[in-house]
C-alpha positions as CSV (number, residue, x, y, z in Angstrom):
1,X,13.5,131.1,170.1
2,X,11.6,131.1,172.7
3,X,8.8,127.7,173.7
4,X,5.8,129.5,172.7
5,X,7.4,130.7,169.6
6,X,8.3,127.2,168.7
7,X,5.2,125.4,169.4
8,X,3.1,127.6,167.4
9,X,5.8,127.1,164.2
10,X,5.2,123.1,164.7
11,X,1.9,123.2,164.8
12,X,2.1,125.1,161.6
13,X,4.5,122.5,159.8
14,X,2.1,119.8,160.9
15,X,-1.2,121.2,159.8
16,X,1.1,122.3,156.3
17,X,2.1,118.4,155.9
18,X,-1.7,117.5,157.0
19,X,-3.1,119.6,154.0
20,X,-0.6,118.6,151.2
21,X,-1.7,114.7,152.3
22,X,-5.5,115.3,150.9
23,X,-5.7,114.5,147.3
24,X,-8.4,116.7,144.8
25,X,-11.5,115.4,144.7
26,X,-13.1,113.2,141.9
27,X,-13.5,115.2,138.8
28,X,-16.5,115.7,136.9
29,X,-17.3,113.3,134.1
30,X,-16.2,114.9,131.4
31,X,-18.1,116.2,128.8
32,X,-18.1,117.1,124.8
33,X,-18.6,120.8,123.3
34,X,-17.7,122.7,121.1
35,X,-15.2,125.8,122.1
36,X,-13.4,128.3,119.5
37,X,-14.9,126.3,116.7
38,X,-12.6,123.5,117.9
39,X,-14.2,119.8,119.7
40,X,-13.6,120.4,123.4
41,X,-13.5,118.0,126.1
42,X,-14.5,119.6,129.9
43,X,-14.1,119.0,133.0
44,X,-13.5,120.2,136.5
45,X,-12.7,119.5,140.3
46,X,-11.9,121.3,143.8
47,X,-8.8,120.6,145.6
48,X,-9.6,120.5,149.7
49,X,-6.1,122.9,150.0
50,X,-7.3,125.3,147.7
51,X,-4.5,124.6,145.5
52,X,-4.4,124.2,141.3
53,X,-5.1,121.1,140.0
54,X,-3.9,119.8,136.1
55,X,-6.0,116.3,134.8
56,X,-4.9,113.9,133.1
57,X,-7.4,112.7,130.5
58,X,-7.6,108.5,129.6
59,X,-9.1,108.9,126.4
60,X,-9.9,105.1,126.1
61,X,-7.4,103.8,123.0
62,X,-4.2,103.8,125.2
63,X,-3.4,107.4,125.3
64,X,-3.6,110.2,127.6
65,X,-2.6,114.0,128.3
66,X,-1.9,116.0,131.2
67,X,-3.4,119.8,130.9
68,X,-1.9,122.6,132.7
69,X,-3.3,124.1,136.0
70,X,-6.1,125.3,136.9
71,X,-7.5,127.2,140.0
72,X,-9.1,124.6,142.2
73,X,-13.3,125.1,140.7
74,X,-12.7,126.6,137.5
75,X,-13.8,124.5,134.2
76,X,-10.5,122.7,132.7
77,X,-11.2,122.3,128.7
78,X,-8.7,120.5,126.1
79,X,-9.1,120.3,122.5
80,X,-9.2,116.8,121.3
81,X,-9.2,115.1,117.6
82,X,-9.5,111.6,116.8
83,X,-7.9,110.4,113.7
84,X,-10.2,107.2,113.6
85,X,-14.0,106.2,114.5
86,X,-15.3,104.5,117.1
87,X,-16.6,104.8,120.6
88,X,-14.4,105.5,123.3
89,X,-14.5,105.9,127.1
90,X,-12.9,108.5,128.2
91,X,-11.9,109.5,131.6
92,X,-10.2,112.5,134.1
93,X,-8.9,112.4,137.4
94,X,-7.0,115.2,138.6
95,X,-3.6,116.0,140.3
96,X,-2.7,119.2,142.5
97,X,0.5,121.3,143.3
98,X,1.5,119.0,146.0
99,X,1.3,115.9,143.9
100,X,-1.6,114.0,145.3
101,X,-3.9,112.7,142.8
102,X,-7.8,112.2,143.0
103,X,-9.4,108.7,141.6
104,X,-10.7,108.2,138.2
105,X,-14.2,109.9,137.3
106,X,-17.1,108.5,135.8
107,X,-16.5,107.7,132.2
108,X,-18.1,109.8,129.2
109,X,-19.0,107.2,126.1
110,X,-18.1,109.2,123.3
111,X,-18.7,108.5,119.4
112,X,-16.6,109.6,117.3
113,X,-17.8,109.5,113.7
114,X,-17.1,111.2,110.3
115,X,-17.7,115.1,110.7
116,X,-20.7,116.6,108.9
117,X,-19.8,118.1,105.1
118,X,-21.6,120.6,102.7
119,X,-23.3,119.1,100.3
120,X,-22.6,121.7,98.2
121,X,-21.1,125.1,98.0
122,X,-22.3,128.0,99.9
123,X,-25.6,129.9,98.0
124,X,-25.6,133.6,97.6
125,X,-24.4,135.7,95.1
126,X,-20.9,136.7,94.6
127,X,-21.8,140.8,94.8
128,X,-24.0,142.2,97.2
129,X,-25.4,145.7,98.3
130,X,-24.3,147.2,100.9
131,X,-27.3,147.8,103.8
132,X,-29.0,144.9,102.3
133,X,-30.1,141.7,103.8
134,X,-27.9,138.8,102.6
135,X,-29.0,135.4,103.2
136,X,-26.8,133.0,102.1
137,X,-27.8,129.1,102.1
138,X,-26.4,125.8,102.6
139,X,-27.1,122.2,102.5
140,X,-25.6,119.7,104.9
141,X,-24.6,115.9,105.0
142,X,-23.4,113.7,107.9
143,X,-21.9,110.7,106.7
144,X,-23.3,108.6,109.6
145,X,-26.8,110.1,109.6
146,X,-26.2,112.5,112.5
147,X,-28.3,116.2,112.3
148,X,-26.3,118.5,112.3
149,X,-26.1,122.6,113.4
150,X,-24.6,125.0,111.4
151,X,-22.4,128.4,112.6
152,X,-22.6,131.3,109.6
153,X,-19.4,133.4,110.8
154,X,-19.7,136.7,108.8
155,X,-15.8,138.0,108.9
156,X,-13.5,138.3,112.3
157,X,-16.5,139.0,115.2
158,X,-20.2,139.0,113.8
159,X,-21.2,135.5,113.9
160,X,-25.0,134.1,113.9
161,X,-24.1,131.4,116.6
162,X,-25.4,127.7,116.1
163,X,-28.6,126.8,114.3
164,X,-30.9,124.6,115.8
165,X,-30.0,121.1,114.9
166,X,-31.4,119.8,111.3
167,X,-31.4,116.3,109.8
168,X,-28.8,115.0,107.1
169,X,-29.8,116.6,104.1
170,X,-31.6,120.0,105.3
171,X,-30.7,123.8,104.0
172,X,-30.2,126.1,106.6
173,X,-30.3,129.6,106.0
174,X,-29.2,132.7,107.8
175,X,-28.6,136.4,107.4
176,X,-26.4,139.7,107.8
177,X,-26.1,143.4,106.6
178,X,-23.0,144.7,105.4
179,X,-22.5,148.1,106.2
180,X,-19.2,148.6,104.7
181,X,-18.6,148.3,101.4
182,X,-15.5,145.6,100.6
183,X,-14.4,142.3,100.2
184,X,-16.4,140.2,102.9
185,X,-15.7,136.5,104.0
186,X,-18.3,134.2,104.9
187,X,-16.9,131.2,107.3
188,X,-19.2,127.9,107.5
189,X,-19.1,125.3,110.4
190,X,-20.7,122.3,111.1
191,X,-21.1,119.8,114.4
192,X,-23.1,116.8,114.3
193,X,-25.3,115.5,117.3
194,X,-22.1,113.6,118.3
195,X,-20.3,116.8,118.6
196,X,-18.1,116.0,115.7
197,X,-17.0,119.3,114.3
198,X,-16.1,120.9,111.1
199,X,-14.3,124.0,111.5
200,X,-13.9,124.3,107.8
201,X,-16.7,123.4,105.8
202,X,-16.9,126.2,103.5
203,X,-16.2,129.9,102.8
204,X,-17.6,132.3,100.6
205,X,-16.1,135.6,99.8
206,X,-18.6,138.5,98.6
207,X,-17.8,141.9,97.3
208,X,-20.0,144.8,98.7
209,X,-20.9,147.9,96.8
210,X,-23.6,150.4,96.2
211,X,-25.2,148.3,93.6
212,X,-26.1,145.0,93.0
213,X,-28.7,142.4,91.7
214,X,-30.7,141.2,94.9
215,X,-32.9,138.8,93.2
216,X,-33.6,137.5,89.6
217,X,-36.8,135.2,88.3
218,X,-35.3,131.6,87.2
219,X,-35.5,131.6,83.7
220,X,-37.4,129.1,83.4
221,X,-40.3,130.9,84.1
222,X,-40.5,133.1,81.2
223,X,-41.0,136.2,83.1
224,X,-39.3,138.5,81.0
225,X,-41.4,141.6,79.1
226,X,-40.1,144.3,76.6
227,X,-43.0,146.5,78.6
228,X,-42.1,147.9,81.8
229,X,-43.4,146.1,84.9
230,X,-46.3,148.2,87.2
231,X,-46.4,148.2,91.1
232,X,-49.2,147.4,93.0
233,X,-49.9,146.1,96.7
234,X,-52.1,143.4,98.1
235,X,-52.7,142.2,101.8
236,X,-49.9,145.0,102.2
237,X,-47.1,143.5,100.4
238,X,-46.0,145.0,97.3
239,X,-46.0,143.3,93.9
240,X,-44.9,143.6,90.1
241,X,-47.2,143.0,87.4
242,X,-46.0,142.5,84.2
243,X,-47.1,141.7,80.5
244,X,-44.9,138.6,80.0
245,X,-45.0,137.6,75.7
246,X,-48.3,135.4,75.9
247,X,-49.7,135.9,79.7
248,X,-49.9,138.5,82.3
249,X,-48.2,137.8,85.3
250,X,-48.1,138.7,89.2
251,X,-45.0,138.2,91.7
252,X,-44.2,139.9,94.5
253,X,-41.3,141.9,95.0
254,X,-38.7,139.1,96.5
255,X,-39.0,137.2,92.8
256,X,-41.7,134.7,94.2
257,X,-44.9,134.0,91.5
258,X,-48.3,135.0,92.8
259,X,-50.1,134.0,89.6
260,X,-49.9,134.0,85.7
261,X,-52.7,134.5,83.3
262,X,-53.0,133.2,79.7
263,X,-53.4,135.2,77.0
264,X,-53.1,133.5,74.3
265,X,-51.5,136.1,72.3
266,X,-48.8,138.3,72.0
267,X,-47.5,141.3,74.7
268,X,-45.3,144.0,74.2
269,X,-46.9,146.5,76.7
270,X,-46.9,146.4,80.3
271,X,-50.1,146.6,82.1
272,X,-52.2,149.3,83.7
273,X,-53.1,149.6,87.5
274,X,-56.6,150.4,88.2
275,X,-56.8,153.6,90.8
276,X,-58.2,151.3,93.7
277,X,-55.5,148.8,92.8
278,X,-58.1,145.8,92.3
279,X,-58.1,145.7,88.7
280,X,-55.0,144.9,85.8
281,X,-55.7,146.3,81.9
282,X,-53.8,144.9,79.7
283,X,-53.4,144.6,75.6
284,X,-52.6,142.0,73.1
285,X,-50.9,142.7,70.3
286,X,-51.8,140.0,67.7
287,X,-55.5,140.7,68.3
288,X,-55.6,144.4,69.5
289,X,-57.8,142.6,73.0
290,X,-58.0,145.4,75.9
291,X,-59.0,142.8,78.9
292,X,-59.4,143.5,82.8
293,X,-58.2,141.0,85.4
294,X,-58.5,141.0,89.0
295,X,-55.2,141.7,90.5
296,X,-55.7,139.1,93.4
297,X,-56.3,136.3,91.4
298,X,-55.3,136.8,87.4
299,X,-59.0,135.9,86.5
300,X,-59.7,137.6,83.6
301,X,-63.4,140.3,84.3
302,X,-64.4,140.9,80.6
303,X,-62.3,142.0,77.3
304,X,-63.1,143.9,74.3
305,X,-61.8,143.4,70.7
306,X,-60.1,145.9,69.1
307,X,-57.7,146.3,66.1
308,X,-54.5,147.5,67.0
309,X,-53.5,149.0,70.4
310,X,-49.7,149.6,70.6
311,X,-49.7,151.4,74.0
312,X,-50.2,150.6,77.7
313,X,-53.7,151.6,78.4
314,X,-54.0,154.8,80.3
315,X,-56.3,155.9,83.0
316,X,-57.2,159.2,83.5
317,X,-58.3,160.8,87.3
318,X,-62.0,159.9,87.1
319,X,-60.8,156.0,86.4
320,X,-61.6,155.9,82.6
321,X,-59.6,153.8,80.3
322,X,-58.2,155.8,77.4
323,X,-56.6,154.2,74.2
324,X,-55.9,154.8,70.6
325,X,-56.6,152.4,67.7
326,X,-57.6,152.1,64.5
327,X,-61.5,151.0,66.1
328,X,-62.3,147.5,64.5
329,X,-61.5,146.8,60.8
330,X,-61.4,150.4,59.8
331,X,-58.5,152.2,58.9
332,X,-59.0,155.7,61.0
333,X,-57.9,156.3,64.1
334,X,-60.0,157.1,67.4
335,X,-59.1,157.7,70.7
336,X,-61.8,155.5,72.6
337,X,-62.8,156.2,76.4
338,X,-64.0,152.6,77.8
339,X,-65.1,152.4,81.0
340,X,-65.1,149.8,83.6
341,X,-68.5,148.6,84.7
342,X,-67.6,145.6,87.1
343,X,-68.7,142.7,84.9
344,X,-67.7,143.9,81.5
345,X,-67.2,147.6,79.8
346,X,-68.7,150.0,78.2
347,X,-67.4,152.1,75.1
348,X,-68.4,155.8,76.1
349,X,-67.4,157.5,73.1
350,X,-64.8,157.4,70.2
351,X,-63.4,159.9,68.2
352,X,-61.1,160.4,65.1
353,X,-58.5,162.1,64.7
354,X,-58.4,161.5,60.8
355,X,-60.6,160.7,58.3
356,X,-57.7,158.9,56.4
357,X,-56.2,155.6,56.7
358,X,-53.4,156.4,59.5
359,X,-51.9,154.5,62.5
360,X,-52.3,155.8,66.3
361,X,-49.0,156.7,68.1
362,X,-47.8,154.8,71.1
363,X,-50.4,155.9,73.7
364,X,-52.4,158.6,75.0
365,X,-51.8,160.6,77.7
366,X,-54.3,162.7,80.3
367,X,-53.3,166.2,81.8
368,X,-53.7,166.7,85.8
369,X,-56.9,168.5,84.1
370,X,-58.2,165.7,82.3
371,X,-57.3,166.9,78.8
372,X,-56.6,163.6,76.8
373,X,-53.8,163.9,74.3
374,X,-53.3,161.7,71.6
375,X,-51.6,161.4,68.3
376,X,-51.9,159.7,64.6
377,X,-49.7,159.4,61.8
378,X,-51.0,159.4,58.3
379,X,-48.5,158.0,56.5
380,X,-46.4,160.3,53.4
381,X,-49.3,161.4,51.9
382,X,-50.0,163.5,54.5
383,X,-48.9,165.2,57.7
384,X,-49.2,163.6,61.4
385,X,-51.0,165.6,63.6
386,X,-51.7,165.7,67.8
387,X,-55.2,166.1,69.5
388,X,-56.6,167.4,72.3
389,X,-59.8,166.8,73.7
390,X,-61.9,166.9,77.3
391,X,-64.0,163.9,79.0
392,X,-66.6,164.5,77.0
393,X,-64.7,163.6,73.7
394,X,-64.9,167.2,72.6
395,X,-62.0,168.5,70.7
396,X,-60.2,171.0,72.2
397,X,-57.8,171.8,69.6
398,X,-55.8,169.7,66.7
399,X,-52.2,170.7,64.8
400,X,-51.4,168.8,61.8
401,X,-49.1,172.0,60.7
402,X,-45.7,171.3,63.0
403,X,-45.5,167.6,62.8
404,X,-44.2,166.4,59.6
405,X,-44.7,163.0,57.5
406,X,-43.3,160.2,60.1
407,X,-44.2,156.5,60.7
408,X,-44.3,156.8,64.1
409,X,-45.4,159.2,67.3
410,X,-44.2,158.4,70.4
411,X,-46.0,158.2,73.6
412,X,-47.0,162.2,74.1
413,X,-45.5,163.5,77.9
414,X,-46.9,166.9,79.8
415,X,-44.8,168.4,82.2
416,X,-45.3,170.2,85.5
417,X,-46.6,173.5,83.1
418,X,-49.2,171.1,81.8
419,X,-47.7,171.2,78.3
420,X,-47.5,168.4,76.5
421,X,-44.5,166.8,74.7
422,X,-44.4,164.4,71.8
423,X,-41.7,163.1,69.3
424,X,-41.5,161.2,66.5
425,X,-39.1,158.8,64.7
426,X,-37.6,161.4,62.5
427,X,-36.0,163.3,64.9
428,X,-38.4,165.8,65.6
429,X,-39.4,167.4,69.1
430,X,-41.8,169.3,69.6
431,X,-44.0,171.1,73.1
432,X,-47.2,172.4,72.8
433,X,-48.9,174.6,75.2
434,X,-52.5,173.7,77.1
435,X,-54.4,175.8,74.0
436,X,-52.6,174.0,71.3
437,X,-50.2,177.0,70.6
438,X,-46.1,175.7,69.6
439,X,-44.1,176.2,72.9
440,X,-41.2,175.3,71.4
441,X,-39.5,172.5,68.8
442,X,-36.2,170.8,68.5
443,X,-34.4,169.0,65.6
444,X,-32.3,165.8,66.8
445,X,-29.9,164.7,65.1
446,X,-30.4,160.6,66.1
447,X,-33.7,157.9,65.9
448,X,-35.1,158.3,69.0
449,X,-36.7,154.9,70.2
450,X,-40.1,154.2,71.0
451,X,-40.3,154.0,74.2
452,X,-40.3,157.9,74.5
453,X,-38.8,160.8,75.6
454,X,-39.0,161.5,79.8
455,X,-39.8,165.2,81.7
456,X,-37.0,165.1,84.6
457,X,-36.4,167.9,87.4
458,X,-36.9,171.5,86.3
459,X,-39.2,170.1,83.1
460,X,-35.9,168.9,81.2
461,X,-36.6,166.9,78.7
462,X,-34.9,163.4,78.4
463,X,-34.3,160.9,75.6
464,X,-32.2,157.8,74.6
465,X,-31.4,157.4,70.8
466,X,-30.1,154.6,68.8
467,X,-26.8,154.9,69.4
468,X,-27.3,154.4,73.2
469,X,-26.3,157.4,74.7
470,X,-28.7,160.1,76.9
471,X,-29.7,163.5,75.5
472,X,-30.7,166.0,77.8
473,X,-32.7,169.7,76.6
474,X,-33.9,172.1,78.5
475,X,-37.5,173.0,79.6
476,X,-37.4,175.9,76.7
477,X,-36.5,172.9,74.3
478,X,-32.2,174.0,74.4
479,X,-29.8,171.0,73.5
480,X,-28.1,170.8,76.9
481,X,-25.6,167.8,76.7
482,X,-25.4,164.3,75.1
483,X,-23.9,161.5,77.5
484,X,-22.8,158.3,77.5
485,X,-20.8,155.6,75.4
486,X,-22.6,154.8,72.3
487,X,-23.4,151.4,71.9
488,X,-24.0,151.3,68.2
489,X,-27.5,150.3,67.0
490,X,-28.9,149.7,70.8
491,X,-32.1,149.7,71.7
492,X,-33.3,151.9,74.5
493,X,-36.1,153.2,76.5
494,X,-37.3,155.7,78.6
495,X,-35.2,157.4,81.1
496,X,-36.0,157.1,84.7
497,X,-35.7,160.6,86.5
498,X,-34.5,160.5,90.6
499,X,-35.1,163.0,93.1
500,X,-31.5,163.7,93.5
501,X,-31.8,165.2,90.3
502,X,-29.7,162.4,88.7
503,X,-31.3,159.7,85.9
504,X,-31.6,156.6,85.5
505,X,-31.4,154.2,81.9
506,X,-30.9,150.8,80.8
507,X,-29.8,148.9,77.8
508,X,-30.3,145.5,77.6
509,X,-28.2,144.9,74.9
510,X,-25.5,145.0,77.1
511,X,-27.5,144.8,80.5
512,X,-26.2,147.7,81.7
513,X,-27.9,150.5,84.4
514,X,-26.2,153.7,84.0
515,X,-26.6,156.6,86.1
516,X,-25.8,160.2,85.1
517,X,-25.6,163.3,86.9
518,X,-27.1,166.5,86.4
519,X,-24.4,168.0,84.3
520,X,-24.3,164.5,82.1
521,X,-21.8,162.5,83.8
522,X,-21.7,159.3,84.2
523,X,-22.0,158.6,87.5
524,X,-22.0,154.7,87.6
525,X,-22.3,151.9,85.2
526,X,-23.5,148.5,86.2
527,X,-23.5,145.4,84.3
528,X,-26.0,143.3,85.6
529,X,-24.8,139.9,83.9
530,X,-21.6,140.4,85.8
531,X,-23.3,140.5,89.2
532,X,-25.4,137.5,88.2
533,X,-22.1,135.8,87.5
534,X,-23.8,134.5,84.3
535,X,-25.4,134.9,81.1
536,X,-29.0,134.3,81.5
537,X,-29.9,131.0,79.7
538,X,-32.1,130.9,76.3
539,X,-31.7,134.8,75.4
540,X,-33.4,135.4,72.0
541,X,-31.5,137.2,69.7
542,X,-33.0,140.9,69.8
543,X,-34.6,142.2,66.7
544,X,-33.1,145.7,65.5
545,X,-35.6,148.7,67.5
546,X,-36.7,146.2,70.2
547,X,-37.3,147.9,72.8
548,X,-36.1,148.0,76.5
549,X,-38.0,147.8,79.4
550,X,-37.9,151.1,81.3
551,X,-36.8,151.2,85.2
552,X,-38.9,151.1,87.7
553,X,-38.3,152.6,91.1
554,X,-40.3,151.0,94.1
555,X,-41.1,153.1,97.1
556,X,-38.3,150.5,99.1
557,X,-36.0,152.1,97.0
558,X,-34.6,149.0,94.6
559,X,-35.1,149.2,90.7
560,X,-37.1,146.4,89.2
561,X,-36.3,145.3,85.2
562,X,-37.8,143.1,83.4
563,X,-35.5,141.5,81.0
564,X,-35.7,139.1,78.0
565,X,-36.9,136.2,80.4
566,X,-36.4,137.7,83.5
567,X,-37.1,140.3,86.0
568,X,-34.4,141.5,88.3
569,X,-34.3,143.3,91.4
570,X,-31.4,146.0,91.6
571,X,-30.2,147.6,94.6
572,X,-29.1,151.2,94.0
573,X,-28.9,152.7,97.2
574,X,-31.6,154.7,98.5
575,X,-33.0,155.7,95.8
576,X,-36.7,157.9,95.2
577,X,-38.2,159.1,91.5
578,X,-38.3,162.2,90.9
579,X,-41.0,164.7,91.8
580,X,-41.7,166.2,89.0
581,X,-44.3,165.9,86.3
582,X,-42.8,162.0,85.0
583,X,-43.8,159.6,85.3
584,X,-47.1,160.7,83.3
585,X,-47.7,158.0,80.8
586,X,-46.8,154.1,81.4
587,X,-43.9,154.2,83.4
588,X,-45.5,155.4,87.2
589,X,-46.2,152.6,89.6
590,X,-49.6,152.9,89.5
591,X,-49.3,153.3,85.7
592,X,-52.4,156.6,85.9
593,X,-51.2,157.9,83.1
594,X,-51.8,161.3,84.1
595,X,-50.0,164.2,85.7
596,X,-49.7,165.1,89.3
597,X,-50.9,161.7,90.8
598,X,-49.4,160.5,93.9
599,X,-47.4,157.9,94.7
600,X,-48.5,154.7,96.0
């Protein structure tokens, strides 16, 4: 070797032995977070040589640990527990390849305390719909009066990150959209201020389908109607009015009250929407009391006292309020047209349609053309008859020949041909054409219930009967199919007709939705108790031919019910009404009452 050659290799040796003699310098004080939902303790230092560096932690009661290496610069973390309170001071210093160790860095004063809890479990229901906003809840403690954040982790990967702080005793709510159908977990953690963790402070598991309940009225409220709800709007959010036993109430359509007004008396109809959506009509019962409130504030405008009015009011295009009843204390039946004139109203005309002591059916109903239809039963003594008549109050035409001796008429139903349908509680169907000629008529076999028969896609004709299942006929009055699992003596409604073709019913003797296809099966059944996960609390015992408060579809595509003393919000996917001649009498949003209006 030559002297060149060996004065360059012990210059290398020394500067080698120079390097290993400098020790890493002073760590960073190290400092508390929270790292894989674990409590973390950080740190980190540069050795001089460039080589890795492990620390050695004094965490201030006596013990210690010595990490692993890290690259000289990079951020050194160790999880850390401590099995008893108290403050401690803990410190780092930090030791590289070659042995050489750097002093003791500052001290970090940490507190630890009891870790934050749940003061209860985690809100929510346990079934959700899928591609709907869930937004569980929860309520959290800290034992020594810490706030505390709060991590929602929805499954494996999608978390919400950490809330904002929030003192002992706060709810913190959060939110996520399932877009899979399944079993879902919900993970809850909780630090305090101190850092103190909680990895496992709850868990929720939620099953996610199609359908489910998204909201429901406490019960408390009272909010529940045998009359199907109407949809309005105001300062461009949606609500649900609804005739709720002895007031009429307002929510909007996430469950929360806008206002209730007395009545005083008894409601089993739902309310009528005005055309310009600013005023409510709505009947009593006991009294036979037709009054107007203002939608924004439940303030009742003016009333007027009637006998008996067993139907939702209906409005006709030009605004006019149409009703039947026996008109004061006599015993004959009229079809009055009242219009609204701000401060009170004004009874433009009545008519009879008998000269006999009879009872009006369940409603009236106005053609796209403004013909009023209405009908009147007289009893056994004589035949029940259906009339039609113009805005003036003329009448157009009358048949007493084709209905026979019944109690009751339903609520009459015209179709996209502007022919009208009406049944009665015998069994009997029966379509009449726009000049009063017999289209066709039908003989069922089963009571059909009040609430009345429903024109679906392709003018089929749809019923429920008492012994809960769904009869279907054709638009030439054909028996098509009968579907469904008869219930025994159930009481029903009306059908609600999709766009898909595919309709909608309810029973709330059971609190079931059921969905058939075109061809009568059943598609899906849905109990709505079960995805409640309870039975809703003071249910009256229901009265045999109660009826059932029809479905109503909002334009967001959810199903609102109004139960026995609650109103529920039902997720069903996407779905739309139908567009087709129903809804033409109380069961449309706007509740107009006649044929071809649009939707809100």
């Amino acid at each position: 070797m030559s002297k060149y050659a060996l004065l360059i290799l012990t210059g290398a040796l020394v500067a080698l032995v120079g390097c290993a003699k400098k020790a890493p310098l002073t760590p960073a004080a190290p400092w508390a977070d929270i790292l894989d939902d674990s409590l973390c303790f950080f740190t980190a230092a540069t050795d001089p040589n460039g080589l890795k560096v492990q620390y050695i932690f004094d965490w201030g009661n006596g013990d210690s640990t010595t990490t692993g290496y890290f690259a000289s610069g990079d951020t050194a973390c160790y999880p850390r527990s401590f099995p008893d309170t108290g403050t401690f001071h803990i410190r780092v210093k930090a030791r590289n390849e070659a042995g050489r160790v750097s002093k003791w860095s500052d001290e970090c004063l940490f507190h630890a305390s009891t870790p934050p809890q749940l003061a209860d479990t985690v809100t929510g229901f346990a079934r959700w719909a899928v591609d709907r906003w869930y937004r569980p809840s929860v309520t959290v403690m800290d034992p020594d009066g810490d706030s505390v954040s709060v991590k929602f982790i929805w499954g494996d990967s999608m978390t919400s990150g950490w809330s904002p702080f929030v003192a002992s005793g706060s709810t913190v709510t959060d939110s996520v959209k399932w877009q899979t159908t399944g079993r879902h977990v919900i993970h809850v953690l909780l630090k305090d201020k101190g850092s103190m963790v909680n990895p496992i402070a709850g868990a929720k598991f939620v099953n996610v389908s199609p359908v489910a309940v998204l909201w429901y009225t406490p019960d408390s409220e009272e909010l529940g109607s045998t009359g199907s709800p109407a949809m309005g709007e105001l300062d461009g959010e949606r609500v649900l009015y609804l005739g709720a036993y002895d007031r009429t109430a307002c929510i909007w359509t996430n469950g929360m009250s806008r206002w209730t007004s007395e009545s005083n008396q008894a409601i089993f109809f739902g309310p009528s929407l005005g055309i310009d959506g600013s005023r409510l009509y709505q009947v009593t019962d006991d009294s036979g009391q037709i009054y107007c409130l203002d939608t924004r504030t439940g303030s009742r405008v003016w009333s007027i006292k009637l006998r008996v009015c067993n139907c939702t009011p209906t409005i006709g295009p030009d605004g006019a309020l149409y009703v039947a009843t026996p008109y004061f204390t006599q015993d004959t039946t009229f079809v009055l047209k009242l219009q609204d004139c701000g401060d009170s109203a004004h009874i433009q005309w009545r008519v009879p349609l008998s000269l006999v002591p009879s009872e009006p059916g369940y409603g009236v109903a106005v053609g796209a053309n403004g013909t009023i239809y209405a009908g009147c039963t007289k009893g056994y003594t004589s035949r029940a008859g259906i009339t039609a008549l113009d805005t003036n109050g003329t009448v157009l035409w009358q048949d007493t020949t084709h209905i026979g001796r019944t109690d009751w008429l339903y609520a009459p139903v015209i179709d996209s041909r502007g022919r009208v349908i009406i049944a009665d509680n015998d069994g009997h169907l029966l379509c009449f054409n726009q000049d009063g000629t017999l289209a066709w008529s039908a003989s069922v076999s089963v009571l059909m219930y009040q609430g009345g028969v429903t024109v679906g896609y392709d003018d089929r004709v749809y019923f429920q009967s008492d012994d809960g299942r769904l009869y279907c006929y054709d638009s030439d009055g054909h028996w098509v199919w009968a579907a469904g699992i008869p219930y025994g003596n159930a009481s029903m409604s009306s059908p609600c007709a999709l766009s898909d073709s595919t309709v909608l019913t309810y029973c709330s003797e059971v609190d079931e939705l059921t969905c058939f296809s075109w061809n009568g099966d059943v598609l899906w059944t849905f109990s709505i108790e079960d995805s409640v996960g309870e039975t809703p609390r003071g249910r009256a015992p229901r009265d045999e031919g109660d009826d059932d408060t029809t479905p109503l579809v909002g334009p967001d595509g959810n199903v609102y019910l109004a139960g026995f003393f609650s109103v529920y919000c039902v997720a069903i996917g996407k779905a739309h009404l139908a567009n087709t001649a129903w809804p033409t009498y109380n069961h449309d949003n706007a509740r107009s009452g006649w044929a071809g209006r649009q939707q809100r």
